[in-house]
CHARMM-style PDB file with segment names, atoms N, HN, CA, C and O in Angstrom:
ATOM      1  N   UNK     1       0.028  13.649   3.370  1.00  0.00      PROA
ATOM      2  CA  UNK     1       0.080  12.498   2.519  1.00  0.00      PROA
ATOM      3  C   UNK     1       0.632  11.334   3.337  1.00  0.00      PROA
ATOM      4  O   UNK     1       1.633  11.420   4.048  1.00  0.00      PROA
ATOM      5  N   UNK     2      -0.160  10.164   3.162  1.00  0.00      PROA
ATOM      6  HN  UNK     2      -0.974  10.095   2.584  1.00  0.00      PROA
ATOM      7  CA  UNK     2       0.319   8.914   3.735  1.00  0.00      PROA
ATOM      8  C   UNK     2       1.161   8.170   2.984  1.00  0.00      PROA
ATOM      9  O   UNK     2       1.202   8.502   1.800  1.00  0.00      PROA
ATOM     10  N   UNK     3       2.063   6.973   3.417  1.00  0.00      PROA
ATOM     11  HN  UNK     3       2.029   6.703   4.379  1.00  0.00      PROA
ATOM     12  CA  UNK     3       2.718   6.423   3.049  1.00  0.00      PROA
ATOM     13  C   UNK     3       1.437   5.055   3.637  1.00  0.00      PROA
ATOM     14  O   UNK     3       0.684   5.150   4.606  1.00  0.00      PROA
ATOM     15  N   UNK     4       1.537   4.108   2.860  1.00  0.00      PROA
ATOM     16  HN  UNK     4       2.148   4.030   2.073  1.00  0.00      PROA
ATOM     17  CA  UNK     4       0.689   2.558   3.308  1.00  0.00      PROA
ATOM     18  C   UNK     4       1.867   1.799   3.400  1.00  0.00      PROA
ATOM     19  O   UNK     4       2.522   1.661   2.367  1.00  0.00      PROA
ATOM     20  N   UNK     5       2.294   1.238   4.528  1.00  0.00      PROA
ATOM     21  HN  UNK     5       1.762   1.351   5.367  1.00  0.00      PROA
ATOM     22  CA  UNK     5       3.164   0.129   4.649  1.00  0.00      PROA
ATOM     23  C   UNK     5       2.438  -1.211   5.115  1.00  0.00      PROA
ATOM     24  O   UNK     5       1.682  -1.147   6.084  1.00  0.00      PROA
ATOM     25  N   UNK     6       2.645  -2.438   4.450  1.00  0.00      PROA
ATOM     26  HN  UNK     6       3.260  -2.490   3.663  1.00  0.00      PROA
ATOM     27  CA  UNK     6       2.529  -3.692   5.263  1.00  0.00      PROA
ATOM     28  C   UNK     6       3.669  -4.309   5.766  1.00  0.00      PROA
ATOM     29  O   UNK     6       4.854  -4.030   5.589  1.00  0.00      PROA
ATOM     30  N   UNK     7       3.091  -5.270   6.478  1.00  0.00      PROA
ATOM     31  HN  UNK     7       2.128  -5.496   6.621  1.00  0.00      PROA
ATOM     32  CA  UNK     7       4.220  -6.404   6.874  1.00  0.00      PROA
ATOM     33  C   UNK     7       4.240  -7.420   6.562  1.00  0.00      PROA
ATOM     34  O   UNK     7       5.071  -8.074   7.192  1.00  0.00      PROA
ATOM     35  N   UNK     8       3.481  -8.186   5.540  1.00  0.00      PROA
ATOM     36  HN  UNK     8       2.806  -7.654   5.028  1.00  0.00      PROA
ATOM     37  CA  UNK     8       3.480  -9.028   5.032  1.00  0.00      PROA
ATOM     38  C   UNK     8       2.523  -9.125   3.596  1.00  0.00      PROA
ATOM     39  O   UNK     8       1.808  -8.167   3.301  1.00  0.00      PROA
ATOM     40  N   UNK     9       2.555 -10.010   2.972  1.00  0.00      PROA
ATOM     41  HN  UNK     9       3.136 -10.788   3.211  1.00  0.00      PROA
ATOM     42  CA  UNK     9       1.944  -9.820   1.748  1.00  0.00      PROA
ATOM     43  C   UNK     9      -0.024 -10.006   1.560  1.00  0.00      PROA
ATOM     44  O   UNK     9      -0.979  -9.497   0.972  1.00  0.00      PROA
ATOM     45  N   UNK    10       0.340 -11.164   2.584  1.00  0.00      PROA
ATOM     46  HN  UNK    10       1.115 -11.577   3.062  1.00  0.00      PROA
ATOM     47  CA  UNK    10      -1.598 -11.383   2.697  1.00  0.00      PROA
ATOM     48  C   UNK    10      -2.098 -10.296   3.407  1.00  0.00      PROA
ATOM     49  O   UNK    10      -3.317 -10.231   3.563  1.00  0.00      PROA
ATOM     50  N   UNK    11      -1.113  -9.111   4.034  1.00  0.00      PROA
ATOM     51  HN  UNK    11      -0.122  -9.163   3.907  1.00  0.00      PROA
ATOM     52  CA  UNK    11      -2.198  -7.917   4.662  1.00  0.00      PROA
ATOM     53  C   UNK    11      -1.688  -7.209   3.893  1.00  0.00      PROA
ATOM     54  O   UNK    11      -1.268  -6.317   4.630  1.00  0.00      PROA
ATOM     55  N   UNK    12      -1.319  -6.867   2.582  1.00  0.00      PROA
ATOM     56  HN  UNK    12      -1.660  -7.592   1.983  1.00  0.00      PROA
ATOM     57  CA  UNK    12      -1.118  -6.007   1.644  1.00  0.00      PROA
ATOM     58  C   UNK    12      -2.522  -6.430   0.715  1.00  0.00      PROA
ATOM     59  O   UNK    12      -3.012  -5.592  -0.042  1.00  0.00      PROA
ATOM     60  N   UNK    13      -2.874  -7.254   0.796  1.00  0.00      PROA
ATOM     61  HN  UNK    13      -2.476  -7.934   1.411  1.00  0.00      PROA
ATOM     62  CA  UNK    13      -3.606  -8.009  -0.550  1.00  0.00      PROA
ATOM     63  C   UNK    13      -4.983  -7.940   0.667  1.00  0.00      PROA
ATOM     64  O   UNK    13      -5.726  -7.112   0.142  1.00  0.00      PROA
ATOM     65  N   UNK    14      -5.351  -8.182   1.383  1.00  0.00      PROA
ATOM     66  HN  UNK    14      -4.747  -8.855   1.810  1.00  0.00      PROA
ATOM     67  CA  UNK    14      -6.391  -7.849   2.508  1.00  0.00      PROA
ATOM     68  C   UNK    14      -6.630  -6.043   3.049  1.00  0.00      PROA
ATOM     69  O   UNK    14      -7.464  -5.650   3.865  1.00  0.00      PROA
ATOM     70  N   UNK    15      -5.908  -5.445   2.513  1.00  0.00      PROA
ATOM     71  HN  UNK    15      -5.230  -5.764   1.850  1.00  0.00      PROA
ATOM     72  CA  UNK    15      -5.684  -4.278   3.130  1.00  0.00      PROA
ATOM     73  C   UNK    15      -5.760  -3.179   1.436  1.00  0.00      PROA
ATOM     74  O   UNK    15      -6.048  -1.984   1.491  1.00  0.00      PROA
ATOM     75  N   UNK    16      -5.493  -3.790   0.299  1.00  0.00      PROA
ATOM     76  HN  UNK    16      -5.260  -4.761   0.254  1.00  0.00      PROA
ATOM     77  CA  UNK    16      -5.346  -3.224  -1.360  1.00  0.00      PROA
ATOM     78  C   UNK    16      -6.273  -3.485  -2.269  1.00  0.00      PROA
ATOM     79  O   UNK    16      -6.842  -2.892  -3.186  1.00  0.00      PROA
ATOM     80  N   UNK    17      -6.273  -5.043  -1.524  1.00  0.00      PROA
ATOM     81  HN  UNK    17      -5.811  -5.524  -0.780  1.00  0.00      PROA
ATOM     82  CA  UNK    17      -7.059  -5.631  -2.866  1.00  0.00      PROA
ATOM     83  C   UNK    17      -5.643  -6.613  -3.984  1.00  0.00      PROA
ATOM     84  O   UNK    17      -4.432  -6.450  -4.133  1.00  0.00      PROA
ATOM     85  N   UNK    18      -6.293  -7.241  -4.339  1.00  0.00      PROA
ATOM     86  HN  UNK    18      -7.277  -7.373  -4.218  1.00  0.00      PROA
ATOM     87  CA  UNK    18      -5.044  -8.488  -5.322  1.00  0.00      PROA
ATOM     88  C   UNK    18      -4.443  -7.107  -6.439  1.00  0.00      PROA
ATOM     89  O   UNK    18      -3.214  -7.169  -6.450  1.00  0.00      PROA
ATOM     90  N   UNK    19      -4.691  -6.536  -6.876  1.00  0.00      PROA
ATOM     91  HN  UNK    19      -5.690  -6.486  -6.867  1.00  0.00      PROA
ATOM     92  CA  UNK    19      -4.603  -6.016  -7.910  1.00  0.00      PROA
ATOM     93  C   UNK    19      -3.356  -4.452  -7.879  1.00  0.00      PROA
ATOM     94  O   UNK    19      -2.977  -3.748  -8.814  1.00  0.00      PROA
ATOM     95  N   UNK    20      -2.991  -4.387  -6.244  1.00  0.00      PROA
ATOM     96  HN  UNK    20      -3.299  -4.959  -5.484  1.00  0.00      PROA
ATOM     97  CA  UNK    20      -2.338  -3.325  -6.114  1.00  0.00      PROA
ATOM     98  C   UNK    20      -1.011  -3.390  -6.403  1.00  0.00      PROA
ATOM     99  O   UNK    20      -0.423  -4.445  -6.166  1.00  0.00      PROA
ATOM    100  N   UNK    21      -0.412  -2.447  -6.879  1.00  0.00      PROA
ATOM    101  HN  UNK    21      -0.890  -1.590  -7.071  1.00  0.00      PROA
ATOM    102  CA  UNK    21       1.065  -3.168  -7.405  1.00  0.00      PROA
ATOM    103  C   UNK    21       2.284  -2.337  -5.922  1.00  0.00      PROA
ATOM    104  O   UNK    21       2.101  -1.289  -5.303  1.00  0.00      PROA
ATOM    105  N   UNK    22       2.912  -2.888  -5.859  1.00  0.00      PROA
ATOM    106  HN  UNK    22       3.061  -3.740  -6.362  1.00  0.00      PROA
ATOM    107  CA  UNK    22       3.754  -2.891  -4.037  1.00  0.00      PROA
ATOM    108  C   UNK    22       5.281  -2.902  -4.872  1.00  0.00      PROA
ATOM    109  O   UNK    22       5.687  -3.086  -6.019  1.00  0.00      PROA
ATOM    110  N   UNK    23       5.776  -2.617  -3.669  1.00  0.00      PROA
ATOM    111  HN  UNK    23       5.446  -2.468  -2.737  1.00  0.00      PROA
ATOM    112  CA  UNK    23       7.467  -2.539  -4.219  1.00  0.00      PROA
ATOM    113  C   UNK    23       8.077  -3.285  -2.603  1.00  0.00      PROA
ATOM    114  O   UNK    23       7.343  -3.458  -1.630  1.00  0.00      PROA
ATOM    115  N   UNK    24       9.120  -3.535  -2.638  1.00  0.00      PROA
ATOM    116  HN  UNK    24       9.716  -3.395  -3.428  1.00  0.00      PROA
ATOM    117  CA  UNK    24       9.675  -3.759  -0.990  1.00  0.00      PROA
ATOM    118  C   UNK    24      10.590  -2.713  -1.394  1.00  0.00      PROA
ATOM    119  O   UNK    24      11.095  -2.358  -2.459  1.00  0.00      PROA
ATOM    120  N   UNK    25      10.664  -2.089   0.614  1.00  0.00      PROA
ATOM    121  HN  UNK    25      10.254  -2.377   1.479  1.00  0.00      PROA
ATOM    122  CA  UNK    25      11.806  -0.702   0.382  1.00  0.00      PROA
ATOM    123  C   UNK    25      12.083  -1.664   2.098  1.00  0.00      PROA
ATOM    124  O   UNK    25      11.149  -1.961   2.844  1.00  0.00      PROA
ATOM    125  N   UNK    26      13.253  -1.919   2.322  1.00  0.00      PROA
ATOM    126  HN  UNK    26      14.012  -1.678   1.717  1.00  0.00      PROA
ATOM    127  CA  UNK    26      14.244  -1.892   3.448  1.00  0.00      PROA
ATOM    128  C   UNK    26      13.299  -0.720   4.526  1.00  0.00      PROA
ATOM    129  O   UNK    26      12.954   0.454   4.391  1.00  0.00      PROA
ATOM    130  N   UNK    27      13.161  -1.551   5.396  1.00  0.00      PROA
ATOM    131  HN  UNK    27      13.442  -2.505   5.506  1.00  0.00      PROA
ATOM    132  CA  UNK    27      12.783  -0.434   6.473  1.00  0.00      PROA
ATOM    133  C   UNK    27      14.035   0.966   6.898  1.00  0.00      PROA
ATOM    134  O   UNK    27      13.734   2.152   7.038  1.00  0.00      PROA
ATOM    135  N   UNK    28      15.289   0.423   7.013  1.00  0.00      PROA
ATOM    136  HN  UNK    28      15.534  -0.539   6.899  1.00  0.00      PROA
ATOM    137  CA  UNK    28      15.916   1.514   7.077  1.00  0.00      PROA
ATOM    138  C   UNK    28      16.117   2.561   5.743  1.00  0.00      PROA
ATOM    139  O   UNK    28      16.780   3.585   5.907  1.00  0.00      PROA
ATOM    140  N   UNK    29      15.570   2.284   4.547  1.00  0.00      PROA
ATOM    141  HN  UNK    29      15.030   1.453   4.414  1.00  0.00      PROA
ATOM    142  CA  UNK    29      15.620   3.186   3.620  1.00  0.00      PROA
ATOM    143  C   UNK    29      14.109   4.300   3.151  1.00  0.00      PROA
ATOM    144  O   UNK    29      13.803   5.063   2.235  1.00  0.00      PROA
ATOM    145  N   UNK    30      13.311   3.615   4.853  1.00  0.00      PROA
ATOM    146  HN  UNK    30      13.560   2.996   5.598  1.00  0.00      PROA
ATOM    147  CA  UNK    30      12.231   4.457   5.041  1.00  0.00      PROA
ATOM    148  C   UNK    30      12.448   6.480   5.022  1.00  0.00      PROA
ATOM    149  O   UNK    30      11.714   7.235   4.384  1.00  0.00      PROA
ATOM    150  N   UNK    31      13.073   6.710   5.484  1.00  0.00      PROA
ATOM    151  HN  UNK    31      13.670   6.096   6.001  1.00  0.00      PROA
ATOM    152  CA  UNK    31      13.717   8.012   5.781  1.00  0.00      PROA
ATOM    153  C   UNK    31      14.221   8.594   4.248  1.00  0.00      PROA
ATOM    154  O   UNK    31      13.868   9.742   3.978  1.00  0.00      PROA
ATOM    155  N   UNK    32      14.944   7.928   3.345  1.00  0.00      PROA
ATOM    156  HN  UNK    32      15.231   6.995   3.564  1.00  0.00      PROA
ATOM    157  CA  UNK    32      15.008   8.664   2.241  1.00  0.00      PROA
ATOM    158  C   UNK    32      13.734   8.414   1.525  1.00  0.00      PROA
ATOM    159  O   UNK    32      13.191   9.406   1.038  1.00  0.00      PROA
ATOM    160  N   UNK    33      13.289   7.514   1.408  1.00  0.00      PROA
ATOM    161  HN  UNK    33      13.731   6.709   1.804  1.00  0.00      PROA
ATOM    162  CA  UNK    33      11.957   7.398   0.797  1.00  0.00      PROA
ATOM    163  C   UNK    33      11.245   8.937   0.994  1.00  0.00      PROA
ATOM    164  O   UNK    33      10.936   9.792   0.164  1.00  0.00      PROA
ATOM    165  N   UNK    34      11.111   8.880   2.718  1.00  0.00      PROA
ATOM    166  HN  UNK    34      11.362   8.186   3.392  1.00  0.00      PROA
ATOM    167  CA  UNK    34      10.164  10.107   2.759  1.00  0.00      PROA
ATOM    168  C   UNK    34      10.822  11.138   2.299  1.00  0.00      PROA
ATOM    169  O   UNK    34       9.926  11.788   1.760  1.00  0.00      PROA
ATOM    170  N   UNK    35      11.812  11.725   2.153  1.00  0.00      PROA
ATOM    171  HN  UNK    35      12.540  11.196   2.590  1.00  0.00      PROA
ATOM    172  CA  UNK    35      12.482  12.669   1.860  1.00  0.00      PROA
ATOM    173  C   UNK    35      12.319  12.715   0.266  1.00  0.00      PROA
ATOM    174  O   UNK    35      11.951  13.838  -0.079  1.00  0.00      PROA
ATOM    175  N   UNK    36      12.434  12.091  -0.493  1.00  0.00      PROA
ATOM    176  HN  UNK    36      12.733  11.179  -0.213  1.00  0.00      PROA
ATOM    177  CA  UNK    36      12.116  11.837  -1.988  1.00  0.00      PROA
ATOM    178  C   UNK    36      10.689  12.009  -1.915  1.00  0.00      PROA
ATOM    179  O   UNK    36      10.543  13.107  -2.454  1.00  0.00      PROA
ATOM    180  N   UNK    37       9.530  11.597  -1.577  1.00  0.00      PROA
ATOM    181  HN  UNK    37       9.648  10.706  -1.139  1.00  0.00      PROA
ATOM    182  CA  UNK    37       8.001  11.298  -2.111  1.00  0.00      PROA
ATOM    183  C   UNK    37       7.166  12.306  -0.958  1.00  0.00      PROA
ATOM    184  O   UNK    37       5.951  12.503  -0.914  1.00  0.00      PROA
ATOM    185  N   UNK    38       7.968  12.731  -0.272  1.00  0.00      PROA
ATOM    186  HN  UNK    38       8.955  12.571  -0.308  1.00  0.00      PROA
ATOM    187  CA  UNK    38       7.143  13.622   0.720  1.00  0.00      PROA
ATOM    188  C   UNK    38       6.124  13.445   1.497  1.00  0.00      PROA
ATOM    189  O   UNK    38       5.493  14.354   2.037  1.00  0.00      PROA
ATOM    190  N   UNK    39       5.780  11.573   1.656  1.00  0.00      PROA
ATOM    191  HN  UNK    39       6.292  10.834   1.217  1.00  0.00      PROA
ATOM    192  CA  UNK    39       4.723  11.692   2.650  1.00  0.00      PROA
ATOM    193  C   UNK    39       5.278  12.555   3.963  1.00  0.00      PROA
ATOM    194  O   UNK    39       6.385  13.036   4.208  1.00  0.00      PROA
ATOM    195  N   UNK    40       4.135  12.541   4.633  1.00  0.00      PROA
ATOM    196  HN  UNK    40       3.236  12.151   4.434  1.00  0.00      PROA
ATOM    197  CA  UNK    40       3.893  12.785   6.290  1.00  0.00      PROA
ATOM    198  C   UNK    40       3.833  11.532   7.426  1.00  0.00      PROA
ATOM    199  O   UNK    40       4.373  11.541   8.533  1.00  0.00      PROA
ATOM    200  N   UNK    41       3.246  10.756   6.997  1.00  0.00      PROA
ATOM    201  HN  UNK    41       2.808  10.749   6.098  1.00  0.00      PROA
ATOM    202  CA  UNK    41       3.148   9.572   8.021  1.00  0.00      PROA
ATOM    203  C   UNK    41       3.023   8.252   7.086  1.00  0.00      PROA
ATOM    204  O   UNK    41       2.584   8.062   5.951  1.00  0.00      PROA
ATOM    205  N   UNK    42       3.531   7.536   7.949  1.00  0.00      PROA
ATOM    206  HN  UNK    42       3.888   7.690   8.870  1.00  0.00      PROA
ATOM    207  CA  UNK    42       3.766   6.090   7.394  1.00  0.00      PROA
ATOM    208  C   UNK    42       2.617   5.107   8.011  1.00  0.00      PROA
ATOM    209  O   UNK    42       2.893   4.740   9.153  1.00  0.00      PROA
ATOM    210  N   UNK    43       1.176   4.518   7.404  1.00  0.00      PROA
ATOM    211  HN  UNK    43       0.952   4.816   6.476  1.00  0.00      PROA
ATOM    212  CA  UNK    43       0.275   4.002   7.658  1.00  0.00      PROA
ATOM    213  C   UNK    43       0.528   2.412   7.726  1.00  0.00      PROA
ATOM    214  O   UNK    43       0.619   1.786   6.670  1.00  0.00      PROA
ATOM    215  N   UNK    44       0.662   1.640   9.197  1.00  0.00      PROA
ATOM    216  HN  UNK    44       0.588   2.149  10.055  1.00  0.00      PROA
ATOM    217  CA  UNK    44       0.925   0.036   8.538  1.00  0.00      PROA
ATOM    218  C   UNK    44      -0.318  -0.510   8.795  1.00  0.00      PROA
ATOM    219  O   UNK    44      -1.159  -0.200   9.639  1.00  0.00      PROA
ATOM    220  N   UNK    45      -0.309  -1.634   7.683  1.00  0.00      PROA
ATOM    221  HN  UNK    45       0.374  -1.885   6.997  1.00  0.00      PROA
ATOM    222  CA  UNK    45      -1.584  -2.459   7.870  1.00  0.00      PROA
ATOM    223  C   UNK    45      -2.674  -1.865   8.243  1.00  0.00      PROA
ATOM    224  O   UNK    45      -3.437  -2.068   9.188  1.00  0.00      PROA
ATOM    225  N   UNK    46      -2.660  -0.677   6.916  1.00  0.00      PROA
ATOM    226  HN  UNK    46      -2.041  -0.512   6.149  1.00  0.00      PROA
ATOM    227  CA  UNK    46      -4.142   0.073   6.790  1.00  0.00      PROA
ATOM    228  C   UNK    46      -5.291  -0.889   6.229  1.00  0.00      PROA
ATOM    229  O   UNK    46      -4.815  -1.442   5.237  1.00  0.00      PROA
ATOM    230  N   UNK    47      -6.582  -1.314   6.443  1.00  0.00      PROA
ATOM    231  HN  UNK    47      -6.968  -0.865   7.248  1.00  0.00      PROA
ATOM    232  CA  UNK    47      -7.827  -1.607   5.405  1.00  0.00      PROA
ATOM    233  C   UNK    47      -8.480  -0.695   4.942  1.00  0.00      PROA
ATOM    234  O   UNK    47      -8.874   0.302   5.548  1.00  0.00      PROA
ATOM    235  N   UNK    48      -8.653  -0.983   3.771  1.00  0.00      PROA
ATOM    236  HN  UNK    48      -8.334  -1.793   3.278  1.00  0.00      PROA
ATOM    237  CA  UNK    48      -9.013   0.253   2.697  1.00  0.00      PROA
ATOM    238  C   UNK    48     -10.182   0.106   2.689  1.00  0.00      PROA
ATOM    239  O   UNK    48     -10.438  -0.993   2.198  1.00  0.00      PROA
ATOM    240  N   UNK    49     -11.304   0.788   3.058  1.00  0.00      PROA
ATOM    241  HN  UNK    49     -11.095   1.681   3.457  1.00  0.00      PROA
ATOM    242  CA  UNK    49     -12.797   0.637   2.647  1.00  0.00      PROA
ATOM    243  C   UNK    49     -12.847  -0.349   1.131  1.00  0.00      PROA
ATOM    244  O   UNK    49     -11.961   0.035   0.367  1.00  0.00      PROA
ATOM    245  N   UNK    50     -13.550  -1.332   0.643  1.00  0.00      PROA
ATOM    246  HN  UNK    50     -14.270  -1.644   1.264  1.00  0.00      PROA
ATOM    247  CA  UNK    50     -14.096  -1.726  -0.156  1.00  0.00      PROA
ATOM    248  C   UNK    50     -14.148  -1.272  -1.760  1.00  0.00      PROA
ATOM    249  O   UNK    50     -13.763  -1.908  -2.741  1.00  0.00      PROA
ATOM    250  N   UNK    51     -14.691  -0.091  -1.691  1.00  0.00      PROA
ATOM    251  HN  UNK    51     -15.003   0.425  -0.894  1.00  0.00      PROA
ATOM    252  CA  UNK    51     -14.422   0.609  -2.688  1.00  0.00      PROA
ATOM    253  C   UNK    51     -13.393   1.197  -3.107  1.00  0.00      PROA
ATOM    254  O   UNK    51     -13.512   1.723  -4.214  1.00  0.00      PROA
ATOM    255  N   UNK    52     -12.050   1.324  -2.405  1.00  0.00      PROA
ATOM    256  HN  UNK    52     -11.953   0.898  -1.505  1.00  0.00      PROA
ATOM    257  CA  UNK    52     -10.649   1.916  -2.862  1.00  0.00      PROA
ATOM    258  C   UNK    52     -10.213   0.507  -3.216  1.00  0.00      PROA
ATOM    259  O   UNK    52      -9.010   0.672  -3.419  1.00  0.00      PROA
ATOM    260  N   UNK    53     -10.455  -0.729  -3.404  1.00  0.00      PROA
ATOM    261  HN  UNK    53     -11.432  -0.864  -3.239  1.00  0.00      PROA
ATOM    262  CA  UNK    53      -9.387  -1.517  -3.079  1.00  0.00      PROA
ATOM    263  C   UNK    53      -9.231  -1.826  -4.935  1.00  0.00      PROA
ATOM    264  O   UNK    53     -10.081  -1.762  -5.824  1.00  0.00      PROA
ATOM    265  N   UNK    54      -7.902  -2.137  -4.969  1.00  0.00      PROA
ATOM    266  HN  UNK    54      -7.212  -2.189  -4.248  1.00  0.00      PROA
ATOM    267  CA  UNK    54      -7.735  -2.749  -6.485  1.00  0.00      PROA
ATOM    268  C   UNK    54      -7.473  -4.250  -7.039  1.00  0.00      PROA
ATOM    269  O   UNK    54      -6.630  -5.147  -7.060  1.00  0.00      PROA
ATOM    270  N   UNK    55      -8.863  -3.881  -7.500  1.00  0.00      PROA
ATOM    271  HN  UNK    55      -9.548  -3.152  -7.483  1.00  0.00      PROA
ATOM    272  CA  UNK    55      -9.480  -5.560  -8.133  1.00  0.00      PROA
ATOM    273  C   UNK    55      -9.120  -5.357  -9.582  1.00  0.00      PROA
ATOM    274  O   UNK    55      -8.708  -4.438 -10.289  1.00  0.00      PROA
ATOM    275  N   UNK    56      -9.509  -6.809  -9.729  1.00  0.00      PROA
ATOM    276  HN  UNK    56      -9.844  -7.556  -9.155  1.00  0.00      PROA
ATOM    277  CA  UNK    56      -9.064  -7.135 -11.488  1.00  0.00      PROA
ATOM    278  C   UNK    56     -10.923  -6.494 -12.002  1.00  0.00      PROA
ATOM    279  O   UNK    56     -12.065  -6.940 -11.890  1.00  0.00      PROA
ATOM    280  N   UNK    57     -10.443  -5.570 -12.425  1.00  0.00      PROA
ATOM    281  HN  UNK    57      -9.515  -5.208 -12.517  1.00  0.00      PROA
ATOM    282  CA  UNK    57     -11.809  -4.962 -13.483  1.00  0.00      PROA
ATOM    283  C   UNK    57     -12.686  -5.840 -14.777  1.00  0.00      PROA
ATOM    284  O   UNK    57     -13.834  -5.888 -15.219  1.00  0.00      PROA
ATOM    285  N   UNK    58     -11.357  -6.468 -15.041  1.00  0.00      PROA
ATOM    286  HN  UNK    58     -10.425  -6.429 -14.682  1.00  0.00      PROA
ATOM    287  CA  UNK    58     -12.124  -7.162 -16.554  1.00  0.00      PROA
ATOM    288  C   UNK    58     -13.274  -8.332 -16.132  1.00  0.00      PROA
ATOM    289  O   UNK    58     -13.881  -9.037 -16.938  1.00  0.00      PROA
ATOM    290  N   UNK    59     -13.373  -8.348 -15.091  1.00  0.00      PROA
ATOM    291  HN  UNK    59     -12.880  -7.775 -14.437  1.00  0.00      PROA
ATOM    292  CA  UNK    59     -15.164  -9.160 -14.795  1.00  0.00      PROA
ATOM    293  C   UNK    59     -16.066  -8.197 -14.816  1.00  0.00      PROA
ATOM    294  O   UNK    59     -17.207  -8.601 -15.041  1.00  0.00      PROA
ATOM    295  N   UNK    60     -15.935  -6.977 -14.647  1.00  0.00      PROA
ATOM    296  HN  UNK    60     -15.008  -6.648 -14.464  1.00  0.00      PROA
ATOM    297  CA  UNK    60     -17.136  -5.737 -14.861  1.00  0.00      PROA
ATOM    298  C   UNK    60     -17.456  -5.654 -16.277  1.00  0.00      PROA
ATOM    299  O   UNK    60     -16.832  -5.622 -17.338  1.00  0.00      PROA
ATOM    300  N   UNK    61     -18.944  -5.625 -15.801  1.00  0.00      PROA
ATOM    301  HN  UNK    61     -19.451  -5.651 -14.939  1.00  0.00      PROA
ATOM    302  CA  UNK    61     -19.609  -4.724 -17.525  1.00  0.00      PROA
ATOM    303  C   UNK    61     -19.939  -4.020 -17.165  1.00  0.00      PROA
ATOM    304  OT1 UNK    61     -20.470  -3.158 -17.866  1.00  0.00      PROA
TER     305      UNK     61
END
């Protein structure tokens, strides 16, 4: 299991999509994080193929 980290907000929103909801965690509180949620690796400034990304739906019919 991955962890997705950015470093800034326009490559969270380039990398999610507008619609993804993010938290800020202190880089040094990376380590309990993983220990709580159990990823394996910490992914930064991943791009998500197109189709994973989270858009505002209510323009779809």
């Amino acid at each position: 299991m991955a962890l997705l980290a950015y470093t800034c907000m326009e490559l969270l929103v380039a990398g999610c999509g507008e619609q993804q909801p993010w938290v800020a965690i202190p880089v040094p509180e990376l380590v309990q994080a993983q220990l709580s949620a159990k990823f394996d690796v910490i992914a930064i400034d991943v791009l998500l193929p197109p189709e994973m990304l989270h858009t505002d739906n209510r323009d779809r019919s």
